[in-house]
PATORGU-256372 format. One line per field, with one value per residue (C-alpha): residue number from 1; x, y negated, z negated. Coordinates in nm, 2 decimals, padded with zeros to 4 digits. Layout:
// PATORGU-256372
k = (NUM	...) .
X = (X	...) .
Y = (Y	...) .
Z = (Z	...) .
This chain:
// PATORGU-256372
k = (1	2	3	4	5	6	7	8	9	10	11	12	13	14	15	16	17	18	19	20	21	22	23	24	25	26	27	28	29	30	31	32	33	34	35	36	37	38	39	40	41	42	43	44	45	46	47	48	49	50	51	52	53	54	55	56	57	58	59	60	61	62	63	64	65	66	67	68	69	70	71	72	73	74	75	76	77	78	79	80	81	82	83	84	85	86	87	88	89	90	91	92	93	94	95	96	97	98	99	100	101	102	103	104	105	106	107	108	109	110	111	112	113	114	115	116	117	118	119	120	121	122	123	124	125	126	127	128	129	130	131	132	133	134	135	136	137	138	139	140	141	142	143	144	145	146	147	148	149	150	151	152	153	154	155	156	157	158	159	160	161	162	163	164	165	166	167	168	169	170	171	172	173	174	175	176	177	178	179	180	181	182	183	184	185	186	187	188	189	190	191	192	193	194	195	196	197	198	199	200	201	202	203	204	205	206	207	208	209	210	211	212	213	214	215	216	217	218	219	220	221	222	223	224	225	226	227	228	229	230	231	232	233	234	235	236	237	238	239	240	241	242	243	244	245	246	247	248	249	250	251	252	253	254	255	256	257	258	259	260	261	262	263	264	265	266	267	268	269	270	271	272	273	274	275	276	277	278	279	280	281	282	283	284	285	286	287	288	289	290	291	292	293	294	295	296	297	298	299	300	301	302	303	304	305	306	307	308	309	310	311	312	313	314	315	316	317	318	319	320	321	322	323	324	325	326	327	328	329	330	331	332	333	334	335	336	337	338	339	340	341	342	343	344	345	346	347	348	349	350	351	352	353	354	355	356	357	358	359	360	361	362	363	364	365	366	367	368	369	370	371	372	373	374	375	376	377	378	379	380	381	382	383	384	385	386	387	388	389	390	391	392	393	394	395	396	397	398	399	400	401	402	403	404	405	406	407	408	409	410	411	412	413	414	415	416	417	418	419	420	421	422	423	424	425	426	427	428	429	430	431	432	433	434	435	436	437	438	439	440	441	442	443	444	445	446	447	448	449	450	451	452	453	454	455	456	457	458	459	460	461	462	463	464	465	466	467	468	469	470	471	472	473	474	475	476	477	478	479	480	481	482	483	484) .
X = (08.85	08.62	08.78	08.60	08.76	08.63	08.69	08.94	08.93	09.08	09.41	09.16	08.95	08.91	08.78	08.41	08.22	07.90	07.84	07.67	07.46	07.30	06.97	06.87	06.55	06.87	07.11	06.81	06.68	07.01	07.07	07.38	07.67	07.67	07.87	07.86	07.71	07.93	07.63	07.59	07.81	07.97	07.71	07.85	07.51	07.34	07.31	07.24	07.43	07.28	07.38	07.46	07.55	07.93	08.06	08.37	08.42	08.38	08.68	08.72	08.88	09.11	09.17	09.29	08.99	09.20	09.33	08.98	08.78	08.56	08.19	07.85	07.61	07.36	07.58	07.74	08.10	08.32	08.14	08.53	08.63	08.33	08.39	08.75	08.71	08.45	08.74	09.03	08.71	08.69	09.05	09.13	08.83	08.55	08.19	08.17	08.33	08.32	08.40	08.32	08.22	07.94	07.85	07.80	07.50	07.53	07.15	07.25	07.12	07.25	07.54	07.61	07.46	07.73	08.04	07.92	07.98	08.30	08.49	08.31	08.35	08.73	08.80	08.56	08.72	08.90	09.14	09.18	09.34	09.53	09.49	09.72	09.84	10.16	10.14	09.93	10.24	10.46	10.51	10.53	10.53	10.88	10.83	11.26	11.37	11.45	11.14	10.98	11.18	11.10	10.74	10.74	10.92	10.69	10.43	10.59	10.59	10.28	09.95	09.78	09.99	09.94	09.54	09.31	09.05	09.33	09.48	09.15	09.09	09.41	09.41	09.15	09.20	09.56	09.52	09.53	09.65	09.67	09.83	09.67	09.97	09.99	09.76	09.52	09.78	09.70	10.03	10.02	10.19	10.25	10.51	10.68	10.73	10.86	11.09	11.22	11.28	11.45	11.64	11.65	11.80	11.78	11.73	11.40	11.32	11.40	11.11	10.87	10.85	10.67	10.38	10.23	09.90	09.98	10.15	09.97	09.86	09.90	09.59	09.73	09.82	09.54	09.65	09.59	09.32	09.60	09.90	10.12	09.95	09.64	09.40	09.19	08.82	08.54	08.64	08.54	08.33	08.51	08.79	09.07	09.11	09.02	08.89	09.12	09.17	09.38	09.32	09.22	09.57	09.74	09.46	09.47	09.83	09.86	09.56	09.76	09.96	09.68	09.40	09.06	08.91	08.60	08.55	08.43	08.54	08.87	08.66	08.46	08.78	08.88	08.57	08.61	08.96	08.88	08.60	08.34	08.09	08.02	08.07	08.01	08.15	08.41	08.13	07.96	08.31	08.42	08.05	08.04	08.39	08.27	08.40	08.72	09.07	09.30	09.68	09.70	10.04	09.79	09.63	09.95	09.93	09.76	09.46	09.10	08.91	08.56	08.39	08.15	08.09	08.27	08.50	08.71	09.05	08.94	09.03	08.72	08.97	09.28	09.43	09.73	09.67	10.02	09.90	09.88	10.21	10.37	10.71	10.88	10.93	10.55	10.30	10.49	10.26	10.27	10.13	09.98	10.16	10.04	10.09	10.19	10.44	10.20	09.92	09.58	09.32	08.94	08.68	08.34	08.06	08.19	08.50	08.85	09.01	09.37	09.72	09.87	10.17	10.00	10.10	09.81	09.80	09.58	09.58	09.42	09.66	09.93	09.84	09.89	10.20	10.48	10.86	11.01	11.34	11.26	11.51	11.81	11.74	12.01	12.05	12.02	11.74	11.54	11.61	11.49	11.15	11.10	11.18	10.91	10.68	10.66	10.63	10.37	10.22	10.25	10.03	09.78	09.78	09.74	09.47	09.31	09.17	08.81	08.96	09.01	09.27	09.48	09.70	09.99	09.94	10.17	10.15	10.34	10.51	10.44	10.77	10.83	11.11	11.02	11.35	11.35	11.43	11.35	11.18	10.82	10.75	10.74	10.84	10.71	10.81	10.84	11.06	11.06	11.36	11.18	10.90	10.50	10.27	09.87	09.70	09.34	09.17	08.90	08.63	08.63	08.62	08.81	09.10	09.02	09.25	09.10	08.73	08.62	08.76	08.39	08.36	08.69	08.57	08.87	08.86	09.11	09.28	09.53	09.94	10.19	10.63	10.77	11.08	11.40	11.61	11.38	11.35	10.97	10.77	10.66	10.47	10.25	10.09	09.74	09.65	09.25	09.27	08.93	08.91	08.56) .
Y = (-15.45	-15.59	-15.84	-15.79	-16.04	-16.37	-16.54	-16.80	-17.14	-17.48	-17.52	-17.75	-17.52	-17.32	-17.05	-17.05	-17.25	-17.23	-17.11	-17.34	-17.15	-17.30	-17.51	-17.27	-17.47	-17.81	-17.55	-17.43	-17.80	-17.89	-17.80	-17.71	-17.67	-17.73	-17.87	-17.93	-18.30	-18.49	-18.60	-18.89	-18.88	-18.59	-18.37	-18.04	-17.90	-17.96	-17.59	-17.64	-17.70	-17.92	-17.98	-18.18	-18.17	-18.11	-18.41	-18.60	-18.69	-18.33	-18.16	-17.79	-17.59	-17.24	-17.02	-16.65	-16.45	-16.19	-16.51	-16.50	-16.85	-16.61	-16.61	-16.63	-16.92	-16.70	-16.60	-16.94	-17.05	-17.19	-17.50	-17.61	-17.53	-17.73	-18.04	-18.00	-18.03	-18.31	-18.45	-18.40	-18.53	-18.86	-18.92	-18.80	-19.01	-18.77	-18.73	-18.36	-18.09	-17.70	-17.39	-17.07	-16.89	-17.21	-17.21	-16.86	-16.69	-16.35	-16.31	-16.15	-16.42	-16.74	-16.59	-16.54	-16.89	-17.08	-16.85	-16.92	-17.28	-17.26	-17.39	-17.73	-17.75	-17.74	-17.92	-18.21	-18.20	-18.51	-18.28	-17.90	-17.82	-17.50	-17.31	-17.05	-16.95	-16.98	-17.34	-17.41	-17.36	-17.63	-17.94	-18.24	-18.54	-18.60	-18.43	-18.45	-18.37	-18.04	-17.97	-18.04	-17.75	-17.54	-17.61	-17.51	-17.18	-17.11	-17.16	-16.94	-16.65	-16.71	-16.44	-16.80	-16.70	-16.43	-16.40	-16.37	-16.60	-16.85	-16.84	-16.96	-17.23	-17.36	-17.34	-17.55	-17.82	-17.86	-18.22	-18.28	-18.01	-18.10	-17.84	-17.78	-17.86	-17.84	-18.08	-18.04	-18.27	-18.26	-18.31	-18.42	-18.15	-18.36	-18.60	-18.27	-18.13	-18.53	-18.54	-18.21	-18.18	-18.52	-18.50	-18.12	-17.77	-17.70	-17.35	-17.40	-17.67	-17.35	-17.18	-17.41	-17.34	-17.04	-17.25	-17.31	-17.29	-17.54	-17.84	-18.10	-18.15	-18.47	-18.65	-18.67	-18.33	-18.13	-17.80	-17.58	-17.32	-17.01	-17.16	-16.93	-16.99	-17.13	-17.31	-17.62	-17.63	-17.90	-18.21	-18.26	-18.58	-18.72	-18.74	-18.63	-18.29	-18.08	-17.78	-17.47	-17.16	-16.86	-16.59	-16.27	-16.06	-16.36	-16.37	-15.99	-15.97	-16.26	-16.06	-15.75	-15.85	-16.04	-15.84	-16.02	-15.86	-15.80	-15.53	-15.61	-15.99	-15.94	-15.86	-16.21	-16.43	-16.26	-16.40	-16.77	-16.75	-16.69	-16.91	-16.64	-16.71	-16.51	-16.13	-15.88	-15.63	-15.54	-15.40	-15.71	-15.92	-15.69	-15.70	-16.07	-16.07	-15.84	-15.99	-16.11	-16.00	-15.90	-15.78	-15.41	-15.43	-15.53	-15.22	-15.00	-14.98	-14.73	-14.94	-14.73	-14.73	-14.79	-14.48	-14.66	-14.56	-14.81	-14.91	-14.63	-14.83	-15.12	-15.15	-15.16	-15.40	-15.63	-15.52	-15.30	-15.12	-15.07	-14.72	-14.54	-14.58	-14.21	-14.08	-14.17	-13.81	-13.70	-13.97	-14.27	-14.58	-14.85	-15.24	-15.47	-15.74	-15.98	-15.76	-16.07	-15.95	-15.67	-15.73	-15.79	-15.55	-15.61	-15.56	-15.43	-15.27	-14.91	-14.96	-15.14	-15.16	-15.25	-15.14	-14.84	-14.60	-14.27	-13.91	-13.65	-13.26	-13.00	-12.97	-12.62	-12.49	-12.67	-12.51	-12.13	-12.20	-12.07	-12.17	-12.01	-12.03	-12.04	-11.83	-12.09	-12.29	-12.49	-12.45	-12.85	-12.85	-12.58	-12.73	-13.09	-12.92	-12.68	-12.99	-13.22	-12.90	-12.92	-13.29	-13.25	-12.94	-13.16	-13.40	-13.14	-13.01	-13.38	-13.50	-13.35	-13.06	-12.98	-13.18	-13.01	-13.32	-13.49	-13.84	-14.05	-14.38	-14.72	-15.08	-15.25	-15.51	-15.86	-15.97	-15.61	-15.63	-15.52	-15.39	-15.02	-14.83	-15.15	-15.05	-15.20	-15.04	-15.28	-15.21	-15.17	-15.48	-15.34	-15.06	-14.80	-14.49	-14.36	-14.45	-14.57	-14.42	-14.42	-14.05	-14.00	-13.71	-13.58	-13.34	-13.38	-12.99	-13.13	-13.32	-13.69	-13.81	-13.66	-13.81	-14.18	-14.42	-14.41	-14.02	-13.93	-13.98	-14.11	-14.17	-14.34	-14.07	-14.27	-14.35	-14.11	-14.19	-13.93	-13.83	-14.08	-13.76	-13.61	-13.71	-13.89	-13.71	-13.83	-14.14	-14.28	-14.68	-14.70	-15.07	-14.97	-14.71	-14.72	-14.59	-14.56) .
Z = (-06.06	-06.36	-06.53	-06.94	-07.11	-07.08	-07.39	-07.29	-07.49	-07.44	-07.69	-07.90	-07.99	-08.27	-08.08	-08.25	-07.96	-07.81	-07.46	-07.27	-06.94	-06.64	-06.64	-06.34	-06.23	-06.21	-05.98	-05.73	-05.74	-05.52	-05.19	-04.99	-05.20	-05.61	-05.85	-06.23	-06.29	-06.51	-06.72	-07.03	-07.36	-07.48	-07.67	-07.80	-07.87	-07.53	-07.42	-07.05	-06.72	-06.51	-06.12	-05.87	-05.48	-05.44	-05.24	-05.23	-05.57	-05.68	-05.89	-05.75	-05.99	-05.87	-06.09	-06.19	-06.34	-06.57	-06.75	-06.92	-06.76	-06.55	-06.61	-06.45	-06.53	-06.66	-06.94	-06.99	-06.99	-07.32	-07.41	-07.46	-07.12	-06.98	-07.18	-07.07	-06.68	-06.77	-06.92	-06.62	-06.38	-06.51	-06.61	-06.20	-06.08	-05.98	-06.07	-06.06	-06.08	-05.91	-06.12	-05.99	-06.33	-06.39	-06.01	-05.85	-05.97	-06.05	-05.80	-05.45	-05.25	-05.47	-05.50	-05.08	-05.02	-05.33	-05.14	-04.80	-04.91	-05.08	-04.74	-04.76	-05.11	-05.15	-04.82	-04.93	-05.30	-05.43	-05.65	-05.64	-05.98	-06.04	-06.32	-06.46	-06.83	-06.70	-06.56	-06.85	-07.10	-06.97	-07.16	-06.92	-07.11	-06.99	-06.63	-06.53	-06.19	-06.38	-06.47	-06.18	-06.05	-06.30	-06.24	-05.88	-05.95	-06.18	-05.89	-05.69	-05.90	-06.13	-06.08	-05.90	-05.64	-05.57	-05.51	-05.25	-05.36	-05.47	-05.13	-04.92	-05.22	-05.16	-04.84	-04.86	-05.10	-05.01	-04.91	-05.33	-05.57	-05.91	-06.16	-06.53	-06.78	-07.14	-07.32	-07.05	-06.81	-06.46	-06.26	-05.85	-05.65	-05.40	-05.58	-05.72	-05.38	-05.27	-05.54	-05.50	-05.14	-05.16	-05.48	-05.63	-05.55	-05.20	-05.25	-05.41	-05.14	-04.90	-05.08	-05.06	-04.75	-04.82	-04.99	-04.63	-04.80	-05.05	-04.83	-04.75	-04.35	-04.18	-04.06	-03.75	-03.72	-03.43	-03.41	-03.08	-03.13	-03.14	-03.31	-03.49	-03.84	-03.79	-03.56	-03.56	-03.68	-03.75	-03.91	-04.31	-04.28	-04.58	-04.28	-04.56	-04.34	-04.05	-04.15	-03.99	-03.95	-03.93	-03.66	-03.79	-03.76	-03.96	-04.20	-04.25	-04.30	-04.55	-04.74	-04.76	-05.01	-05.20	-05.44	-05.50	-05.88	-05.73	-05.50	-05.12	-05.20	-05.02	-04.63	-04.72	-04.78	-04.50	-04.31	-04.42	-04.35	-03.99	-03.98	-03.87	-04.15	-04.44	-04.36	-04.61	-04.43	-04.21	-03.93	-03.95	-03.90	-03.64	-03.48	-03.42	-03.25	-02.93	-02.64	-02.85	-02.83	-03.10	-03.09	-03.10	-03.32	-03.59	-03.64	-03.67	-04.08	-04.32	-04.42	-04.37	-04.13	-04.08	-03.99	-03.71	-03.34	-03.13	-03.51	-03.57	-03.55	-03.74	-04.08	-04.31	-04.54	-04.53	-04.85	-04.88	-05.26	-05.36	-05.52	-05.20	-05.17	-05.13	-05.11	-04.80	-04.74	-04.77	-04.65	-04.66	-04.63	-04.40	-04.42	-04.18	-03.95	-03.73	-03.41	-03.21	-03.07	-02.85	-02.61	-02.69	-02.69	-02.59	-02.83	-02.70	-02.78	-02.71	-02.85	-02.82	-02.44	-02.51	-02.30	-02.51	-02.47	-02.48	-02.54	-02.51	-02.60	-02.68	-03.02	-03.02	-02.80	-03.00	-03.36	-03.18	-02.95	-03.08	-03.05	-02.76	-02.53	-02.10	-01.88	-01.81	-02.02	-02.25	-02.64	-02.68	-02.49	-02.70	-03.01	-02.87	-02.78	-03.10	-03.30	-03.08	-03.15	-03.50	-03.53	-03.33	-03.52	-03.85	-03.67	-03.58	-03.96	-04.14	-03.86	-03.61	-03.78	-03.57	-03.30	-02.92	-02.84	-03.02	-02.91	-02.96	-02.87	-02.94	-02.91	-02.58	-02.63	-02.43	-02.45	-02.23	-01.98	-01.62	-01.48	-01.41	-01.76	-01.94	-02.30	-02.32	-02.70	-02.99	-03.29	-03.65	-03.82	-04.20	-04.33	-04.11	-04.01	-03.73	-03.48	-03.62	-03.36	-03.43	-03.42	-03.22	-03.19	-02.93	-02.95	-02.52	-02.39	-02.08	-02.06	-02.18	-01.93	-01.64	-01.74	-01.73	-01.98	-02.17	-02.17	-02.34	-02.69	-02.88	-03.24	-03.52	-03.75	-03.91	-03.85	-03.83	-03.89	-03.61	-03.74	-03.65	-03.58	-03.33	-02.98	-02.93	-02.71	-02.37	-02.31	-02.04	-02.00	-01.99	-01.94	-02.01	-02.27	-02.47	-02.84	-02.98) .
């Protein structure tokens, strides 16, 4: 998504300001991470940017680019909107201030170096001030416990919220939100959240606690590497912080639900969420985890899938586009979850080794066989297997068309129970009727199963809902079943 109109202006303004655009020889002059220097008397006509290294006493501004304060430096920003963060700055005590649209060139290579520090540079941030229109409307010169509330239910719902990029950069710079009010007031999160969890509507308290990202962590706080939600990374040297983590199934979930406006952006906030660097691809984030695990249960939605030997079941993105969405009684769509419930898989460099459930057939023989009723056999019975048949014939149709196999595989669960009949399936956490299995398909002229884990040349073809009314077909464990 391209976000064309960038004409935003302060509520000063009349709307007939210059643009002011980067002094380009200032921004390559600094190294590391940049930030607009808050430089000498206001001058409206100065027509340049000039730059500093982001440090402690840097600003970091977050906001929502189809509210119109996007940019690149090379085509300048709203003279207004500079002169109005040079403002906040000084009034919050800072020297400089970070803003994507006057600090990340449009050129391949600035660009990937300013993002690559965008971790450091909200972590290290005195303030992080939120923007959003919707924020930005509401008058607190007399900030009541009644507003407060209002103020962070209007965060909860507001498009900030709801953004990739705006999730990382708060993530980041949680130690010190500040949120842009009318008249350009910045207002402490922090004392709203006190004031509120001690004083307001405990239903709104309740949903704080979805603002995870946005609470502020306890110095003394250490996390272990794979907590639920995140784990620990290097410490910040301004020692506000440490600087941590998600794992990669959290991360990817979380993401689902979150859109970035610029295409491909959403697999690198995926990266510095997870702390593997910049990767500007999925291949080149799944690459650098060989030898890593990750829960199986993850993989169980409809995102794509890179088409990669050794990376057909990874998703080539984290984001769940609400548009594929079908009816439920066609192609029904599914998201992401966690997967933590279900053993971990090996990723290697032929492919991922996890513990599956697995049903194999031939799906050659399968698109030719024809209903039929065995001598003595019962009426209940037939119908159980002529029903399995065509579930399974569906299958064949949607995905595994040029394929000599075809498989059912599903996650099992580590929470499994090891009494004789005891279920060791997990289940798909989001709305569901029947059962989620995954689909692979095998151009293997012999039975996969008979040949060597490497040899049987499964791929990823996609996620299948098997029918709720119709007996699932039979399964097997396979603690070292390899898809390529």
């Amino acid at each position: 998504m391209v976000i064309e109109d960038q004409s935003a202006h302060d509520a000063t303004c009349f709307k007939a300001c210059k643009k002011l655009k980067w002094d380009e020889s200032s921004y390559r002059a600094v190294s590391g991470a940049r930030a607009v220097a808050l430089c000498g008397p206001r001058d409206e006509n100065k027509g340049y940017i000039s730059y500093c290294q982001a440090a402690e006493k840097t600003l970091a501004i977050s906001h929502v680019w189809s509210h119109g304060q996007g940019g690149r430096p090379h085509v300048g920003v709203n003279c207004c909107l500079h002169w109005r963060y040079v403002d906040i700055a000084r009034r919050l005590g800072c020297d400089s201030y970070w803003w994507d649209s006057a600090c990340i060139p449009e050129d391949h290579d600035l660009r990937a170096e300013a993002i690559s520090n965008i971790n450091e540079i909200f972590a290290r941030s005195k303030v992080t001030l939120v923007c959003d229109r919707d924020l930005m409307d509401i008058e607190v010169s007399n900030l009541t416990l009644e507003l407060k509330e209002s103020i962070l239910a209007t965060v909860l719902v507001c498009d900030w919220n709801i953004r990739a990029w705006t999730f990382l950069e708060s993530l980041r710079g949680r130690h010190q939100i500040h949120l842009l009010c009318k008249n350009n007031q910045a207002v402490p999160f922090r004392e709203i959240l006190k004031d509120i969890f001690n004083h307001g509507s405990i239903d709104l308290a309740i949903l704080g606690l979805t603002l995870q990202h946005m609470l502020p962590q306890p110095l003394q706080l250490r996390l272990p590497k794979y907590s639920a939600f995140y784990f620990a990374g290097p410490k910040i040297d301004n020692g506000s912080m440490d600087l941590v983590f998600m794992s990669r199934e959290n991360a990817g979930e979380i993401l689902s639900y979150r859109p970035a406006s610029r295409q491909g952006d959403d697999v690198v906030i995926w990266s510095l969420l997870v702390g593997n660097g910049k990767c500007e691809s999925a291949e080149e984030l799944f690459r650098r985890d060989i030898e890593e695990n990750i829960h199986i249960g993850f993989l169980m939605s409809s995102a794509p899938r890179l088409k990669k030997k050794g990376l057909t079941w990874a998703p080539c993105t984290p984001y769940f586009k609400p548009s594929c969405q079908i009816s439920r009684t066609n192609n029904p769509s599914f998201r992401a979850f966690s997967g933590g419930e279900t053993y971990p898989g090996l990723i290697t460099d032929k492919g991922l080794v996890a513990d599956w459930l697995v049903h194999e057939f031939n799906a050659i023989q399968l698109s030719v066989a024809k209903s039929s009723r065995k001598q003595g056999e019962q009426d209940d019975d037939r119908i159980i297997e002529n029903s399995q048949l065509q579930e399974l014939k569906k299958i064949q149709r949607r995905f595994l068309r040029g394929y000599v196999w075809g498989a059912l595989i599903h996650p099992v669960s580590n929470m499994r129970t090891f009494e004789r009949g005891g279920d060791i399936s997990t289940k798909y956490r989001g709305f569901i009727r029947g059962t989620l299995v995954a689909v692979l398909g095998s151009s293997s002229l012999e039975r996969p199963s008979q040949k060597k884990a490497d040899d049987r040349g499964w791929v990823w073809k996609g996620t299948f809902e098997w029918d709720e009314h119709i007996s699932l077909a039979d399964f097997t464990e396979d603690p070292n079943f390899l898809i390529t």
